[in-house]
N, CA, C, O and CB atoms as a CASP TS submission, in Angstrom:
PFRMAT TS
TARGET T0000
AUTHOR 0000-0000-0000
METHOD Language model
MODEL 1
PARENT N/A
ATOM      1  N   UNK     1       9.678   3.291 -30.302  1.00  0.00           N
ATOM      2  CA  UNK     1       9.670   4.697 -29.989  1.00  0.00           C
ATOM      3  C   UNK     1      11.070   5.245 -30.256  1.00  0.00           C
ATOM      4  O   UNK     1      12.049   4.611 -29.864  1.00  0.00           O
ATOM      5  CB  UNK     1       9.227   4.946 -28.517  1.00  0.00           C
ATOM      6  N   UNK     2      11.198   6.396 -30.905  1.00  0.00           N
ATOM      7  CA  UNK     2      12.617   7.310 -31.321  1.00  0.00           C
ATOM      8  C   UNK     2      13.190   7.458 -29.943  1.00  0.00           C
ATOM      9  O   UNK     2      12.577   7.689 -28.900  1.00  0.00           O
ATOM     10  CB  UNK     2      12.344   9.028 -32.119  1.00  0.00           C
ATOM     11  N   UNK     3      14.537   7.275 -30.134  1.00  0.00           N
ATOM     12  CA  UNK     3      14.908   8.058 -28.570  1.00  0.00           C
ATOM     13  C   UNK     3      14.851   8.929 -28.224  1.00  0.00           C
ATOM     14  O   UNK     3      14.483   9.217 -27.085  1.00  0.00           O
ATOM     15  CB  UNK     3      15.785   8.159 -28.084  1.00  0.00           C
ATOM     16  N   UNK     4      15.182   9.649 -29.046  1.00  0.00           N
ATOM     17  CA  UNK     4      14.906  11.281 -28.731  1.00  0.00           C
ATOM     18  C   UNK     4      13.716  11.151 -28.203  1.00  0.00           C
ATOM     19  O   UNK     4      13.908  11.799 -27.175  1.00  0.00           O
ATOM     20  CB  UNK     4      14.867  12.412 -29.990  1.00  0.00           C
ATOM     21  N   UNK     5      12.723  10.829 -28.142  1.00  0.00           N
ATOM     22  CA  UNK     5      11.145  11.097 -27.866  1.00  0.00           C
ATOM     23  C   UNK     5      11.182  10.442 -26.395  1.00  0.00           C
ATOM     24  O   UNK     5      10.897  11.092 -25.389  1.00  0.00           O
ATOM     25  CB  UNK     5       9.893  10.244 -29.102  1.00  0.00           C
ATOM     26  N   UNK     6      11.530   9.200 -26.374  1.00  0.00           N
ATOM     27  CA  UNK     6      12.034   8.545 -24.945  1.00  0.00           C
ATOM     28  C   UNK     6      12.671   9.658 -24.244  1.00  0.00           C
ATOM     29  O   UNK     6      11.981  10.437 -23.587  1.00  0.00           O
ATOM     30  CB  UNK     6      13.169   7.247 -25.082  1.00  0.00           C
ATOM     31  N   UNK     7      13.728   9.767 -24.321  1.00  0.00           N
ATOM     32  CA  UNK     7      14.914  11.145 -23.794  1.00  0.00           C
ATOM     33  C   UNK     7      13.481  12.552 -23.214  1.00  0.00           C
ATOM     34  O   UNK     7      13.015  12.947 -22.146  1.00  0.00           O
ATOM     35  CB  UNK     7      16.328  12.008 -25.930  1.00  0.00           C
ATOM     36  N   UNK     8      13.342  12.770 -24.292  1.00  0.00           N
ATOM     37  CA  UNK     8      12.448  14.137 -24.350  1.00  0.00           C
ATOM     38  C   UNK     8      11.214  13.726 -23.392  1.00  0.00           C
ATOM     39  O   UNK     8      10.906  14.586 -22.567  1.00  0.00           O
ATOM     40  CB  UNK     8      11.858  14.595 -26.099  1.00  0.00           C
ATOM     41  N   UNK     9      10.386  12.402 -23.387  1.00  0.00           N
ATOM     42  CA  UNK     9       9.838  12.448 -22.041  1.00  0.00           C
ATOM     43  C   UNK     9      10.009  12.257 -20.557  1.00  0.00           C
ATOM     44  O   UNK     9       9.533  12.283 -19.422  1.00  0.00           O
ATOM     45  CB  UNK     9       9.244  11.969 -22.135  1.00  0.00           C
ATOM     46  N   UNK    10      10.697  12.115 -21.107  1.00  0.00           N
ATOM     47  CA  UNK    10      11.855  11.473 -18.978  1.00  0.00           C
ATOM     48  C   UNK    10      12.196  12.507 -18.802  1.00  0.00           C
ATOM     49  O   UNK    10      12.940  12.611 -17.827  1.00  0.00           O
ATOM     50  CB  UNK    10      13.675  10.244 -18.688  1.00  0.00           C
ATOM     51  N   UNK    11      11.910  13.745 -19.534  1.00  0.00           N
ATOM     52  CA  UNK    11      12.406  15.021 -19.514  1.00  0.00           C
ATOM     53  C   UNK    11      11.563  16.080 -18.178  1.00  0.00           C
ATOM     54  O   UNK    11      12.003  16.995 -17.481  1.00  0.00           O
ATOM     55  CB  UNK    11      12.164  15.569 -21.158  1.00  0.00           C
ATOM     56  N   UNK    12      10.009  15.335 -18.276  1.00  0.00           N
ATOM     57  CA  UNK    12       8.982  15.418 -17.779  1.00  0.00           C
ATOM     58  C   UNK    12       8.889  15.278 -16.516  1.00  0.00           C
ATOM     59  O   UNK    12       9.582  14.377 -16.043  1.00  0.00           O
ATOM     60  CB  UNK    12       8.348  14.813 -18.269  1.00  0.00           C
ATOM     61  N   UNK    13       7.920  16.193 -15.438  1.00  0.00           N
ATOM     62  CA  UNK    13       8.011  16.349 -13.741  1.00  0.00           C
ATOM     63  C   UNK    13       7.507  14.824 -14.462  1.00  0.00           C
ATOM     64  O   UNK    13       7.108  14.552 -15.594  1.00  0.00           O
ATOM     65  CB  UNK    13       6.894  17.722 -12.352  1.00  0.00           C
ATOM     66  N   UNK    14       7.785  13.811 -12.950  1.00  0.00           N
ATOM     67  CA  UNK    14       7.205  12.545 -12.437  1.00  0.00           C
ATOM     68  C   UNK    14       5.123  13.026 -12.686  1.00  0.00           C
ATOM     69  O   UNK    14       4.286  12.323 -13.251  1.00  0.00           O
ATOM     70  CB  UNK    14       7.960  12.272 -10.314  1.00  0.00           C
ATOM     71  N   UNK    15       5.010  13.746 -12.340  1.00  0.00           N
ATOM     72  CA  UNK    15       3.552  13.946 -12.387  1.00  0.00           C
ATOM     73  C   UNK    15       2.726  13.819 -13.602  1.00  0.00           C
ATOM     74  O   UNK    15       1.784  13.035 -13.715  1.00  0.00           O
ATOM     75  CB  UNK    15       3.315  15.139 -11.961  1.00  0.00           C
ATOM     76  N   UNK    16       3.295  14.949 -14.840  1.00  0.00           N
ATOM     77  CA  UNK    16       3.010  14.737 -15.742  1.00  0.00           C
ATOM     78  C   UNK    16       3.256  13.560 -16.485  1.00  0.00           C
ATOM     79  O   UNK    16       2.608  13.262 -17.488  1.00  0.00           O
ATOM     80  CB  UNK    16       3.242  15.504 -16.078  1.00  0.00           C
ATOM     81  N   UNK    17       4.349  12.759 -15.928  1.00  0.00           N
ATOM     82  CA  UNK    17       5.089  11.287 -16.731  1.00  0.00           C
ATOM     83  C   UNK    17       3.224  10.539 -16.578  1.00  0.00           C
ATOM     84  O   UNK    17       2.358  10.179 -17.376  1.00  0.00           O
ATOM     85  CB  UNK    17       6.998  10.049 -15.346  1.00  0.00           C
ATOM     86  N   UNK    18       3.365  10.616 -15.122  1.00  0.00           N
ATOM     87  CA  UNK    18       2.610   9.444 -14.501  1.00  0.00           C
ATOM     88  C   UNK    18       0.962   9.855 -15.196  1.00  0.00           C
ATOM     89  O   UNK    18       0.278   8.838 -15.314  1.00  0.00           O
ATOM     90  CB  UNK    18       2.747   9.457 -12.466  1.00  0.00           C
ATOM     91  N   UNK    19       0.309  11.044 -15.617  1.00  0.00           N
ATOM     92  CA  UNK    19      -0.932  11.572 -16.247  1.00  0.00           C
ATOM     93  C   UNK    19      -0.577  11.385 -17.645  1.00  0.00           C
ATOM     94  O   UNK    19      -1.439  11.942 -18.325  1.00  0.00           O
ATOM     95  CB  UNK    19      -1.330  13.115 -15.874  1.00  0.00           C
ATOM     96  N   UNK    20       0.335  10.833 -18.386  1.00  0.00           N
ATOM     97  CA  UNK    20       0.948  10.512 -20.077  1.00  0.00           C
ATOM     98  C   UNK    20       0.753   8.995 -19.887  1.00  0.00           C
ATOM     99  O   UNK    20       0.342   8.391 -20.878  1.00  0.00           O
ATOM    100  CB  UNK    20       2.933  11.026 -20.562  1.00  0.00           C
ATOM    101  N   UNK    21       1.055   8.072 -18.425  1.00  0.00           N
ATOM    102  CA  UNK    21       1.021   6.610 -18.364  1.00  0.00           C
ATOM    103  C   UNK    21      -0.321   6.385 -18.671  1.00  0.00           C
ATOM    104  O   UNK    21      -0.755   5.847 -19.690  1.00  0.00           O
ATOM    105  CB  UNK    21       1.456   5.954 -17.023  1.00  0.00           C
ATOM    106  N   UNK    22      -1.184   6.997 -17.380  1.00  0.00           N
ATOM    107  CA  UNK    22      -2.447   7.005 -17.536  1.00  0.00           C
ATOM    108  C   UNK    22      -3.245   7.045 -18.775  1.00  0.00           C
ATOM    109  O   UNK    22      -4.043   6.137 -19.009  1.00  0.00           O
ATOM    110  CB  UNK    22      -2.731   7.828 -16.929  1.00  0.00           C
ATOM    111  N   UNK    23      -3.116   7.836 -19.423  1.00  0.00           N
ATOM    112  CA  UNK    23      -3.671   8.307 -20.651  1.00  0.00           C
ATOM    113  C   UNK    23      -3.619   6.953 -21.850  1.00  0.00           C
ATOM    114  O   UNK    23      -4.375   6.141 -22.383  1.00  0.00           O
ATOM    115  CB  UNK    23      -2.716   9.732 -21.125  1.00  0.00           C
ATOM    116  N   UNK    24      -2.433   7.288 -21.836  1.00  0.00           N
ATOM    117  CA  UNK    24      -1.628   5.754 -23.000  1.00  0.00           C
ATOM    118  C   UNK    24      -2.369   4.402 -22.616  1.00  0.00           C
ATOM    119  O   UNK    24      -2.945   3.773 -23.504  1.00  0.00           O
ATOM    120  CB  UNK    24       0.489   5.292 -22.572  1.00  0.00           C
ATOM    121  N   UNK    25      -2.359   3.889 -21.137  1.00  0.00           N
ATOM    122  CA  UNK    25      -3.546   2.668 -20.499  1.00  0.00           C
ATOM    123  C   UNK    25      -4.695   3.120 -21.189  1.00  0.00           C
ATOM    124  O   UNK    25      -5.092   2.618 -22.240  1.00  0.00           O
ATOM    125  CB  UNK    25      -3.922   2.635 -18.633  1.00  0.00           C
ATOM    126  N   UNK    26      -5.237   4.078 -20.594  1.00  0.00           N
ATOM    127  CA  UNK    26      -6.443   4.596 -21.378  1.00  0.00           C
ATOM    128  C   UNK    26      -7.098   4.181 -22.599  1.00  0.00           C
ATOM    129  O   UNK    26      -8.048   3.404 -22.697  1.00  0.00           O
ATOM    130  CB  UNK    26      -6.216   5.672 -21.652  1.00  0.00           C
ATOM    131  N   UNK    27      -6.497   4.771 -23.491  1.00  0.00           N
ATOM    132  CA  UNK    27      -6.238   5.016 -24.919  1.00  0.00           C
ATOM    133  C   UNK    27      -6.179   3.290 -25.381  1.00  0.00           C
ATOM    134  O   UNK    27      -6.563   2.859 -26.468  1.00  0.00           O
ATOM    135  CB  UNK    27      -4.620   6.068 -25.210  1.00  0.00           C
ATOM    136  N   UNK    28      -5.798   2.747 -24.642  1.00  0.00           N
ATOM    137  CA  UNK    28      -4.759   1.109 -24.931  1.00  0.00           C
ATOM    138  C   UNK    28      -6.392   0.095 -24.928  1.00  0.00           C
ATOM    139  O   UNK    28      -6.973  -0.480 -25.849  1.00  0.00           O
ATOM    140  CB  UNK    28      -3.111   0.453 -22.923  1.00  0.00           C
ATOM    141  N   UNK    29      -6.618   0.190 -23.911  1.00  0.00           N
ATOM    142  CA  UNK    29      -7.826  -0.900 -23.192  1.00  0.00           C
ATOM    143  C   UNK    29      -9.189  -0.376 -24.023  1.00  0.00           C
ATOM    144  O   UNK    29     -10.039  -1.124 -24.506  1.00  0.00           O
ATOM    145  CB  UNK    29      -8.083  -0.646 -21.101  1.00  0.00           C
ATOM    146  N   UNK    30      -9.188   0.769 -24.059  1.00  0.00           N
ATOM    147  CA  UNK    30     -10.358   1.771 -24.747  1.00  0.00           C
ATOM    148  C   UNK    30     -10.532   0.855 -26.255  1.00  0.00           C
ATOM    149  O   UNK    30     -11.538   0.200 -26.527  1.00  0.00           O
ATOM    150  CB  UNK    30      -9.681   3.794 -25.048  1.00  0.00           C
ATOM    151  N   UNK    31      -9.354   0.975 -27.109  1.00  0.00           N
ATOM    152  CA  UNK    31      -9.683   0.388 -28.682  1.00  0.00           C
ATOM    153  C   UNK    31      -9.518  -1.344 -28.261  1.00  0.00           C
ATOM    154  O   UNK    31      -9.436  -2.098 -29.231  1.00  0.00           O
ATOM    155  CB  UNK    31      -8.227   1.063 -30.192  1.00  0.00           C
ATOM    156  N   UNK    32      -9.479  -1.835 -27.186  1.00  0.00           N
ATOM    157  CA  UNK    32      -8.856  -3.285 -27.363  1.00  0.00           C
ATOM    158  C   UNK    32     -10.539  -3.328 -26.615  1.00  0.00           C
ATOM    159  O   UNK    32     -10.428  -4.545 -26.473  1.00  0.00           O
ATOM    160  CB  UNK    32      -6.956  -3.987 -26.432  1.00  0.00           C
ATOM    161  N   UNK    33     -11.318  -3.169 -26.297  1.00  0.00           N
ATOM    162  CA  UNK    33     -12.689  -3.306 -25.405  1.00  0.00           C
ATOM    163  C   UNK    33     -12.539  -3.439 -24.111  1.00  0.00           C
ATOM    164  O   UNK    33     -13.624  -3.702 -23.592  1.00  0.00           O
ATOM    165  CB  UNK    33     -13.515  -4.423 -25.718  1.00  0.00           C
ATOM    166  N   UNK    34     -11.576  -3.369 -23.269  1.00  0.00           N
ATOM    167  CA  UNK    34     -11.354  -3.427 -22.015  1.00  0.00           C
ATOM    168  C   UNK    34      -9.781  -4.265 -21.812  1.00  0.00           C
ATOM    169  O   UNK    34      -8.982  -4.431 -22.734  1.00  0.00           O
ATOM    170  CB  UNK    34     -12.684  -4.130 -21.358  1.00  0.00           C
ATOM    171  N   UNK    35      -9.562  -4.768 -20.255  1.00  0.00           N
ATOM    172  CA  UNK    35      -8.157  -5.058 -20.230  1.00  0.00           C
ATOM    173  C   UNK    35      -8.729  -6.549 -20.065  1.00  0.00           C
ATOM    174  O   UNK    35      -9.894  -6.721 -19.706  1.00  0.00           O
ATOM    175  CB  UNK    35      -7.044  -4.274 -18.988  1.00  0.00           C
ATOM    176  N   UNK    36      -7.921  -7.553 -20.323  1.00  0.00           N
ATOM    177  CA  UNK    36      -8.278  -8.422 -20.318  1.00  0.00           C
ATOM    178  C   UNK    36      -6.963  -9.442 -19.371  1.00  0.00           C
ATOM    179  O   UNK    36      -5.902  -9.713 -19.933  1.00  0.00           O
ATOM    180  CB  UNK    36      -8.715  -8.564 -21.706  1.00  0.00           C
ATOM    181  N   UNK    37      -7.173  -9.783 -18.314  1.00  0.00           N
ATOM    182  CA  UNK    37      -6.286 -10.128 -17.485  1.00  0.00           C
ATOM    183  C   UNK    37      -5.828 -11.511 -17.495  1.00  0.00           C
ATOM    184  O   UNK    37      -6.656 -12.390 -17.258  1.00  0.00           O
ATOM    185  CB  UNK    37      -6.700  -9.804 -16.385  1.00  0.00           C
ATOM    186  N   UNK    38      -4.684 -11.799 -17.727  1.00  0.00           N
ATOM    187  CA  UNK    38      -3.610 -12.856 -17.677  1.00  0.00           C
ATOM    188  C   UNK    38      -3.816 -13.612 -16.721  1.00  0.00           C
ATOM    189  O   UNK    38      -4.544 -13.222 -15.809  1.00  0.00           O
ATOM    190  CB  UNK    38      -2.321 -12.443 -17.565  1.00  0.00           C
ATOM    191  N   UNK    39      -3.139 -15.077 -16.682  1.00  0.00           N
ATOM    192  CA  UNK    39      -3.663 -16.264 -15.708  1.00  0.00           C
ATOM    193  C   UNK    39      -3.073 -15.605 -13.938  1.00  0.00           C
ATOM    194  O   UNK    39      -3.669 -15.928 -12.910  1.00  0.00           O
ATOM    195  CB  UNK    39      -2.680 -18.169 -16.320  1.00  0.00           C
ATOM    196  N   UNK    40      -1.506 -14.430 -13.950  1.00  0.00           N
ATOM    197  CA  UNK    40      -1.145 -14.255 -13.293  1.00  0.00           C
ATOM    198  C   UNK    40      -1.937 -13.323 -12.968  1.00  0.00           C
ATOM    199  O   UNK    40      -1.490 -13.098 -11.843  1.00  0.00           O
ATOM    200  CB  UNK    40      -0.188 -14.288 -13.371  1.00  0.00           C
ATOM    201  N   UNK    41      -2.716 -12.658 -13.087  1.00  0.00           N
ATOM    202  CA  UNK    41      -3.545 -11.580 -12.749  1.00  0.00           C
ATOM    203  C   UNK    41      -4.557 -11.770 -11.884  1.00  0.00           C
ATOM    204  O   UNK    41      -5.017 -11.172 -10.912  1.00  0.00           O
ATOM    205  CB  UNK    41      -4.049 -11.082 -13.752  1.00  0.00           C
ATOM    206  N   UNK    42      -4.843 -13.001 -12.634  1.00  0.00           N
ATOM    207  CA  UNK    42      -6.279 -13.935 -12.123  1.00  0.00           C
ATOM    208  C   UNK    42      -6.044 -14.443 -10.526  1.00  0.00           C
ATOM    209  O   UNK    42      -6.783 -14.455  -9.542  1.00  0.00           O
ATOM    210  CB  UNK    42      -6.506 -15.597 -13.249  1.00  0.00           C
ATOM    211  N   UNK    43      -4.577 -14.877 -10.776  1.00  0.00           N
ATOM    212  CA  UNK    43      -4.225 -15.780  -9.310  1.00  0.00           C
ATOM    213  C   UNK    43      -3.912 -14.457  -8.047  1.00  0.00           C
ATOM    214  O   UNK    43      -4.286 -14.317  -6.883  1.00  0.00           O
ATOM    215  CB  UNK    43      -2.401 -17.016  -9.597  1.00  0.00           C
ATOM    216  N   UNK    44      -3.004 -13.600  -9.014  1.00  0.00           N
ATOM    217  CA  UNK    44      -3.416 -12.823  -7.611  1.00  0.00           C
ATOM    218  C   UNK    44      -4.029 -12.133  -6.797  1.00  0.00           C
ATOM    219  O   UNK    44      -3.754 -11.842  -5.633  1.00  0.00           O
ATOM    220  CB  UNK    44      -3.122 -12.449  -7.365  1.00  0.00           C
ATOM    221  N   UNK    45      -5.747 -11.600  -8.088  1.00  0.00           N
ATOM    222  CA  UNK    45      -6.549 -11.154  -7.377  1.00  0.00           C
ATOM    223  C   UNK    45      -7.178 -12.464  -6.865  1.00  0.00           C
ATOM    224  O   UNK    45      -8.125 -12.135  -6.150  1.00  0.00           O
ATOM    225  CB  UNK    45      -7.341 -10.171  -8.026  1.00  0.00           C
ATOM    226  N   UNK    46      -7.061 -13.875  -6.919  1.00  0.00           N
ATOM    227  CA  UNK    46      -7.779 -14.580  -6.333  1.00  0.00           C
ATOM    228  C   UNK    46      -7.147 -14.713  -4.985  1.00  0.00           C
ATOM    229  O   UNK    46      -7.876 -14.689  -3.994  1.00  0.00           O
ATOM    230  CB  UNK    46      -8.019 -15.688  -7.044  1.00  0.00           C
ATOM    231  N   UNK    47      -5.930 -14.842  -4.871  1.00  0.00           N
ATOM    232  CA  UNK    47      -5.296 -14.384  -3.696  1.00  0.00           C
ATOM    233  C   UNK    47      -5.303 -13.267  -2.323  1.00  0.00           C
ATOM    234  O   UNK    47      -5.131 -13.327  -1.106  1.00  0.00           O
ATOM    235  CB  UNK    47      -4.534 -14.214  -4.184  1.00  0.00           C
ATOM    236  N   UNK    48      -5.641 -12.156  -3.451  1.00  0.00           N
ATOM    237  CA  UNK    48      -5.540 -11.223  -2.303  1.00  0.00           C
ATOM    238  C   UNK    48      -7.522 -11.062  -1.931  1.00  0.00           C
ATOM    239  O   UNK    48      -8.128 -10.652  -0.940  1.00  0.00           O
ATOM    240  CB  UNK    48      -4.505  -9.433  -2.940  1.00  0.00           C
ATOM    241  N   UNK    49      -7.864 -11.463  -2.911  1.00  0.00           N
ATOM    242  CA  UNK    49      -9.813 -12.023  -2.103  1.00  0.00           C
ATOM    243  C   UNK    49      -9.891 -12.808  -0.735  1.00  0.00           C
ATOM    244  O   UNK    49     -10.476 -12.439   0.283  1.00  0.00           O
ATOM    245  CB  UNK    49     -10.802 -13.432  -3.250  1.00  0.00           C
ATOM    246  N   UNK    50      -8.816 -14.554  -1.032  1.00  0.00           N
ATOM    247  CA  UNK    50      -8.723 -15.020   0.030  1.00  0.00           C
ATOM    248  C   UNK    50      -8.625 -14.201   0.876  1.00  0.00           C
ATOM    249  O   UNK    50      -9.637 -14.165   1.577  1.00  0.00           O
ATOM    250  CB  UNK    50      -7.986 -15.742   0.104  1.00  0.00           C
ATOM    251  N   UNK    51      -7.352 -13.030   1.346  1.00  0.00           N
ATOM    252  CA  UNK    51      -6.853 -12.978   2.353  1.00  0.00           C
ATOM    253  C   UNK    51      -7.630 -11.972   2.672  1.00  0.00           C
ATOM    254  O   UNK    51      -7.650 -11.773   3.886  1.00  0.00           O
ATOM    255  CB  UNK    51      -5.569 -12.943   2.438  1.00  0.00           C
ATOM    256  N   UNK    52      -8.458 -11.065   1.876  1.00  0.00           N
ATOM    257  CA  UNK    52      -9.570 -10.323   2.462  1.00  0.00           C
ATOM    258  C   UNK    52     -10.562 -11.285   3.342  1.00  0.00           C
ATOM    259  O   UNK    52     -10.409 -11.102   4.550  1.00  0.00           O
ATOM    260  CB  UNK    52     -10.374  -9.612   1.268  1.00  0.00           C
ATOM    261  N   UNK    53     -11.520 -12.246   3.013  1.00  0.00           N
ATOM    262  CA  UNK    53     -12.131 -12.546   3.164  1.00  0.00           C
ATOM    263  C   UNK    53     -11.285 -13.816   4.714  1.00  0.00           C
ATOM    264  O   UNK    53     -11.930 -14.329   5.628  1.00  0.00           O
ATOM    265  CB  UNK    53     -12.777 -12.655   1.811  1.00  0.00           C
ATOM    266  N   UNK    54     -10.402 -13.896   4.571  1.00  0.00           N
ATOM    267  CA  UNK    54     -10.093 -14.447   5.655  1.00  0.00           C
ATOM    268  C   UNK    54      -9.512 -13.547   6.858  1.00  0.00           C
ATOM    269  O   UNK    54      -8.975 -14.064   7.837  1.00  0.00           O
ATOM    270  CB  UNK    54      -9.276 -15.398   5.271  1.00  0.00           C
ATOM    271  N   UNK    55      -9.645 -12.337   6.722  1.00  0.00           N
ATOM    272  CA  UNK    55      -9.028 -11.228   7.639  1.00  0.00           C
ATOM    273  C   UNK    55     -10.098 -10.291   7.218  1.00  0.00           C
ATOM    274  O   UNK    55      -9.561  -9.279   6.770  1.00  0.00           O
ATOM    275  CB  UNK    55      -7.327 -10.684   7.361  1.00  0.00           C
ATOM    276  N   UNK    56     -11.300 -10.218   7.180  1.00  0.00           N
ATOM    277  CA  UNK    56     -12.040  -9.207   7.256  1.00  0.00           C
ATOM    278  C   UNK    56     -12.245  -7.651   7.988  1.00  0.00           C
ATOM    279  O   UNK    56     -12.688  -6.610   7.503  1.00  0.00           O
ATOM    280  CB  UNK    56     -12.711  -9.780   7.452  1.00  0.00           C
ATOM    281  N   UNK    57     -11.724  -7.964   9.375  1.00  0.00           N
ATOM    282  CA  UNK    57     -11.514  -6.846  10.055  1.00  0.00           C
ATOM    283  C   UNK    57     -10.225  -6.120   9.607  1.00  0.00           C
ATOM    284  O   UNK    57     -10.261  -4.915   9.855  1.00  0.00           O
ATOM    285  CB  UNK    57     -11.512  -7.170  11.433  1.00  0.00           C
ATOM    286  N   UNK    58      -8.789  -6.675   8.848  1.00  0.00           N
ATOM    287  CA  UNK    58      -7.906  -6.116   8.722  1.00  0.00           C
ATOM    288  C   UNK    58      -8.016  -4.459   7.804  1.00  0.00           C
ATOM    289  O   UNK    58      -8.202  -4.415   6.588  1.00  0.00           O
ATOM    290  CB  UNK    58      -7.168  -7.175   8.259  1.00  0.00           C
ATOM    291  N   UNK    59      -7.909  -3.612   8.400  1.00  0.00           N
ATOM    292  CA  UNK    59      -7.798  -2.252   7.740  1.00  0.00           C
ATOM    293  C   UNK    59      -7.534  -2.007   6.135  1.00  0.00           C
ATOM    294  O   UNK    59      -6.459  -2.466   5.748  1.00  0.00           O
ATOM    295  CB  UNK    59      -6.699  -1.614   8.426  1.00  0.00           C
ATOM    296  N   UNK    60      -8.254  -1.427   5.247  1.00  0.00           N
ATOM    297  CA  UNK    60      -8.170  -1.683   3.748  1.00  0.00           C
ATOM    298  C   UNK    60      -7.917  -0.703   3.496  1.00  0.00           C
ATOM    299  O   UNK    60      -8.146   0.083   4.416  1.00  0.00           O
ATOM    300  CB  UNK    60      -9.152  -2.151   2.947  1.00  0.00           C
ATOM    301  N   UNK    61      -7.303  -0.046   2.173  1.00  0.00           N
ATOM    302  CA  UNK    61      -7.321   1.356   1.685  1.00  0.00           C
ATOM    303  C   UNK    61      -8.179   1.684   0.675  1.00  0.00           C
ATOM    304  O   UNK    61      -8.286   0.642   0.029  1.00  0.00           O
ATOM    305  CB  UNK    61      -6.135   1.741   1.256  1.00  0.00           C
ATOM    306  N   UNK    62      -8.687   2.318   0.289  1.00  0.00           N
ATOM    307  CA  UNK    62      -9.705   2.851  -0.623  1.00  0.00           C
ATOM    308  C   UNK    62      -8.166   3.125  -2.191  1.00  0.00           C
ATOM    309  O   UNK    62      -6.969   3.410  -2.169  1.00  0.00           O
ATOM    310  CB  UNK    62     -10.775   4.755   0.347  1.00  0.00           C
ATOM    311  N   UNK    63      -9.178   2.821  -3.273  1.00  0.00           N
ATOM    312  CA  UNK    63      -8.541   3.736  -4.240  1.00  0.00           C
ATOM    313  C   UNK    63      -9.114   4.902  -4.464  1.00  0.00           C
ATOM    314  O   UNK    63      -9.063   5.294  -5.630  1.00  0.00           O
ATOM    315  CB  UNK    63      -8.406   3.219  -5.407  1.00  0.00           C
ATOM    316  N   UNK    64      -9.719   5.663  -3.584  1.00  0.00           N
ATOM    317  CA  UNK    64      -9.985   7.300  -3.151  1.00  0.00           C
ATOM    318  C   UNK    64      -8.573   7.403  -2.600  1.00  0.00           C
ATOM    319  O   UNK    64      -7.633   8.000  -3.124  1.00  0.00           O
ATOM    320  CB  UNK    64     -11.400   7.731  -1.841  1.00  0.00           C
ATOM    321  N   UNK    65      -8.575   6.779  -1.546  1.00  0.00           N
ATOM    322  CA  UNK    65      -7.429   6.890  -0.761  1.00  0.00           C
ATOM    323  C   UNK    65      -5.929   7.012  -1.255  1.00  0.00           C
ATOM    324  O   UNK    65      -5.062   7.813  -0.904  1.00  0.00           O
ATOM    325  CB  UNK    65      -7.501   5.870  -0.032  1.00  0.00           C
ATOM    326  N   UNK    66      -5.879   5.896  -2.250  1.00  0.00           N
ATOM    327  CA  UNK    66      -4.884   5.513  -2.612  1.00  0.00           C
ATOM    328  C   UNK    66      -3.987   6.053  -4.112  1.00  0.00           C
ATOM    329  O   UNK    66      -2.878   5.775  -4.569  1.00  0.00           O
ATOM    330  CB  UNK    66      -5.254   4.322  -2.519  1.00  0.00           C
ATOM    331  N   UNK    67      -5.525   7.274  -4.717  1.00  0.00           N
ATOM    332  CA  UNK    67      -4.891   8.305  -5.833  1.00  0.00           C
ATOM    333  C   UNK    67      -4.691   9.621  -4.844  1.00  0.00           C
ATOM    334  O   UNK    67      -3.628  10.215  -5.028  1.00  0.00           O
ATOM    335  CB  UNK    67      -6.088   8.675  -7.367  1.00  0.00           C
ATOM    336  N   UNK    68      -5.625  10.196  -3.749  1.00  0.00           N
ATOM    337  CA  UNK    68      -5.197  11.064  -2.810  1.00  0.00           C
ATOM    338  C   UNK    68      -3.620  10.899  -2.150  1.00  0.00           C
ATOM    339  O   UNK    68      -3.212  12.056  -2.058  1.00  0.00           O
ATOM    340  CB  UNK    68      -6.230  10.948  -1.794  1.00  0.00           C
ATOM    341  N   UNK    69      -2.929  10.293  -1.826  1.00  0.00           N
ATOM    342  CA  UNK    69      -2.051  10.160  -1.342  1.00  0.00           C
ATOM    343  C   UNK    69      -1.030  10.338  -2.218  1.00  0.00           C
ATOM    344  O   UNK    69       0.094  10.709  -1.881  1.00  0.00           O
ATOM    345  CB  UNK    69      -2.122   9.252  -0.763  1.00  0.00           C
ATOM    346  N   UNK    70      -1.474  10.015  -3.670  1.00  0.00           N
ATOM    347  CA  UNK    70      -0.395  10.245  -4.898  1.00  0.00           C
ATOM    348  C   UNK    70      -0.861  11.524  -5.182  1.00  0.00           C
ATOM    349  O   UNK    70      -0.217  12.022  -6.106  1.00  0.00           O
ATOM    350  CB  UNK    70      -0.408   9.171  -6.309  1.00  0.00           C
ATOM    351  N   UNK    71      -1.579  12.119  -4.820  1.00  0.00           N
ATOM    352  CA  UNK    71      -1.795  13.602  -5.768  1.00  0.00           C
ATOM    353  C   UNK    71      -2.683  13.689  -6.864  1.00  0.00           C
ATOM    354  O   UNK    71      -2.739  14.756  -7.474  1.00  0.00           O
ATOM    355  CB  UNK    71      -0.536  14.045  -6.471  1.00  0.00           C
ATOM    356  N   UNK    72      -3.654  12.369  -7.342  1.00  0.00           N
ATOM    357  CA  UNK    72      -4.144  12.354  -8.093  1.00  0.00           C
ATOM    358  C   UNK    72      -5.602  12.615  -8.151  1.00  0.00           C
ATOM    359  O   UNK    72      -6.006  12.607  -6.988  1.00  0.00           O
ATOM    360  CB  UNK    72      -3.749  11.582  -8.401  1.00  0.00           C
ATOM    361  N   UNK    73      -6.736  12.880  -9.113  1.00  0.00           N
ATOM    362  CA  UNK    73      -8.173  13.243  -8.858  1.00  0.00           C
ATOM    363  C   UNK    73      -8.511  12.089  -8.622  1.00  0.00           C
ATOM    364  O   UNK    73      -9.681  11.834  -8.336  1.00  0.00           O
ATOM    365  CB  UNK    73      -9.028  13.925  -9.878  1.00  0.00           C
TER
END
């Protein structure tokens, strides 16, 4: 990427940065057929399953919840 173009988007509210990240993921996983997750990816959603499933009652957040709180739809 040109710098100038780097420069010129950091230029950007945090909001719009973060709806340009989005997009670019988007755009990324979309032509590749989906994301396809790494051995470290693997271990730590197998991880954080355990600790669901071994703390069931512990309080969870929604990702409703968790783009509401960022400002997002």
């Amino acid at each position: 990427m040109q710098a100038s173009l780097s420069a010129e988007l950091a230029q950007l509210p945090a909001m719009d940065r973060l709806q340009l990240a989005q997009d670019l993921i988007a755009s990324v996983t979309s032509e590749q057929g989906g994301f396809l997750a790494n051995e470290a990816h693997r271990h730590a959603a197998q991880e954080r399953m355990g600790h669901y499933l071994a703390h069931p009652d512990e309080p969870t957040v929604s990702l409703t919840q968790i783009r509401a709180s960022l400002g997002l739809r």
